[in-house]
C-alpha positions in Angstrom: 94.5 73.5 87.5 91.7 74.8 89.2 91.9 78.5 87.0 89.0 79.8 89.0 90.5 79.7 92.6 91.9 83.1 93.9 94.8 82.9 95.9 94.9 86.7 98.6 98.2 87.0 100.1 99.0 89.6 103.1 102.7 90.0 103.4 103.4 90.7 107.2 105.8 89.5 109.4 105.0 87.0 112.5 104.6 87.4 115.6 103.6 89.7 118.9 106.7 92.8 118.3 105.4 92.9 114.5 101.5 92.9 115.4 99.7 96.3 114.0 102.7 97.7 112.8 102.4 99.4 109.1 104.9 96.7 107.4 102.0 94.4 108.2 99.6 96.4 106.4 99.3 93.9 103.8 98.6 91.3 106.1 95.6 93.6 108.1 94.1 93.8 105.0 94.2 90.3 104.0 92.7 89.7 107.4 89.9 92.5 106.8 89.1 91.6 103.2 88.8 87.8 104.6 86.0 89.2 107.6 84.1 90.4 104.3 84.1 87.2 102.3 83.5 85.2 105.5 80.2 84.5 105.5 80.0 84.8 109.3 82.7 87.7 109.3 85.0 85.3 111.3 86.6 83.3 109.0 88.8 80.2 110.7 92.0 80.2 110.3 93.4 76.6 109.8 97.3 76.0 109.7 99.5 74.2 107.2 102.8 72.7 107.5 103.6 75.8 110.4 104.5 77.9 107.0 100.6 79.8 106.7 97.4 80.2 108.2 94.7 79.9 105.4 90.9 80.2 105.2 88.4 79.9 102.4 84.9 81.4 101.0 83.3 80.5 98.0 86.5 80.5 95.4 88.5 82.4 97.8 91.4 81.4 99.5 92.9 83.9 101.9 96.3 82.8 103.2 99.0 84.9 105.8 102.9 83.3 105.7 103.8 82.5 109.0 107.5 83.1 108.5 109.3 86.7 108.5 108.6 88.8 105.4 112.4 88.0 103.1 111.3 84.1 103.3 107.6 85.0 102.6 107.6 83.4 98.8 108.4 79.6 100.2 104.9 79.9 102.1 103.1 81.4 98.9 104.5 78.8 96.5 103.5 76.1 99.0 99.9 77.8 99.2 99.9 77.8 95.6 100.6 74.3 95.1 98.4 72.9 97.9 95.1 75.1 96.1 96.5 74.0 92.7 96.1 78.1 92.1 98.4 79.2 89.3 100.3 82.4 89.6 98.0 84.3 87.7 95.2 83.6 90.0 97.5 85.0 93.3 96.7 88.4 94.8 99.7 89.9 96.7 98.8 92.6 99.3 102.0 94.8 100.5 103.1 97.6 102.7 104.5 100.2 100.1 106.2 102.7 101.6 106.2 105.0 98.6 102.4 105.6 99.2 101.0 107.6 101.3 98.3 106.5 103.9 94.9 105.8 102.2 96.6 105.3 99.0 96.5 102.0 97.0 97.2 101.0 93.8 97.1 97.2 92.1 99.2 96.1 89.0 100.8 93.2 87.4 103.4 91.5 86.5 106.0 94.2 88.0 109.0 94.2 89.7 109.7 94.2 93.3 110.9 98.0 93.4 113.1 96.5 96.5 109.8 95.1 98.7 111.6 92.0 99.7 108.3 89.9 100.3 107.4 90.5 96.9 111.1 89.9 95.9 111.2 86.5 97.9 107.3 85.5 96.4 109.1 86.1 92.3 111.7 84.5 93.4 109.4 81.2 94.8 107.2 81.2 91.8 109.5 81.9 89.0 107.3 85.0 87.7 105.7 87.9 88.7 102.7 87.3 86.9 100.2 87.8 89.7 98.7 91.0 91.1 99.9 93.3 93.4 98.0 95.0 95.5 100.4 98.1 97.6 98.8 99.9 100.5 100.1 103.1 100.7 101.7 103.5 104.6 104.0 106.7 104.5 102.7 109.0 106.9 100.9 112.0 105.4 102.1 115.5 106.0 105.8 114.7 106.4 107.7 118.0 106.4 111.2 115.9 105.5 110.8 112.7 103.9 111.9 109.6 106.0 114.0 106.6 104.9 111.3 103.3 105.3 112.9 101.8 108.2 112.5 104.9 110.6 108.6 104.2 110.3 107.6 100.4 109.4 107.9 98.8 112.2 106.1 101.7 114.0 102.3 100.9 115.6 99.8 102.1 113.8 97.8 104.8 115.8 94.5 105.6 116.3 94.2 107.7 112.6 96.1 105.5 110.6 93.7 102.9 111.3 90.7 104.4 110.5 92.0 105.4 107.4 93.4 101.6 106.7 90.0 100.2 107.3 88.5 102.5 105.0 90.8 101.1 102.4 90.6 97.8 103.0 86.9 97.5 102.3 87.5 100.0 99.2 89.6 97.0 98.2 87.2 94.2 99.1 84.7 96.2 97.1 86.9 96.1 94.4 87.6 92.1 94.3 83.8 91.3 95.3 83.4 93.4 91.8 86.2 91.6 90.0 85.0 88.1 91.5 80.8 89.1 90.1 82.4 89.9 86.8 83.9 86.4 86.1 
């Protein structure tokens, strides 16, 4: 196995009715975190097998499924097969509704807590030994506390992405570290 290869996942769903919404958050930020590593800041995307769109830098292999979120873990097993990247190597970025906007936190080796993406990717690669990385996306200053689905598949205004781009290179920042420490 090539150990040192990292595999960055962003969970989103396909397609134009799902583009910018804040379940794709975790796709945005792969997308962003990719622009980083690029050396250009464009990375190309290249397509496998119509299940993701991948791109590389230096070690780095940035991947986004191209089927809906609940089937998500067939493209990330594929992914992981084709870079010869072992689970442990695979960052998973996610929407986490539980978080509020500009919030983020990583872990490992964790449940689901009912993300289906992340649900379908344990389910692919028989573990959840890999690293999760949740992007916080409940709006901030709710007065009554909303169930997910009254605000996921909303665009993300004007605010929400400033304050996701802020995050995302926080993040990048954080794996550029991680990757200088190895």
């Amino acid at each position: 196995m090539k150990s040192g290869i990292r595999l960055v996942v962003g969970l989103g769903n396909p397609g134009a009715k799902y583009e910018n919404t804040y379940h794709n958050a975790g796709m945005a930020a792969m997308e962003a975190i990719a622009a980083v590593f690029s050396l250009d800041g464009a990375p190309f995307w290249e397509t496998h097998k119509k299940l993701f769109a991948y791109t590389q830098a230096d070690g780095w292999v940035f991947m986004k499924p191209l089927l809906y979120m609940n089937e998500s873990g067939t493209a990330v097993r594929e992914a992981s097969r084709k870079f010869e990247v072992p689970p442990e190597n695979i960052i998973l970025l996610h929407d986490d509704s539980d978080l509020p906007i500009g919030a983020w936190k990583s872990s490992r080796g964790r449940g689901a807590a009912g993300h289906h993406g992340v649900e379908s990717a344990i389910a692919a690669l028989g573990t959840n030994d890999f690293t999760r990385i949740r992007i916080g996306i409940r709006p901030q200053n709710e007065r009554t506390r909303k169930k997910a689905g009254e605000f996921v598949l909303r665009k993300v205004t004007k605010t929400s992405a400033e304050i996701f781009k802020k995050m995302f290179d926080e993040i990048a920042d954080e794996l550029k570290e991680e990757a200088a420490a190895k």
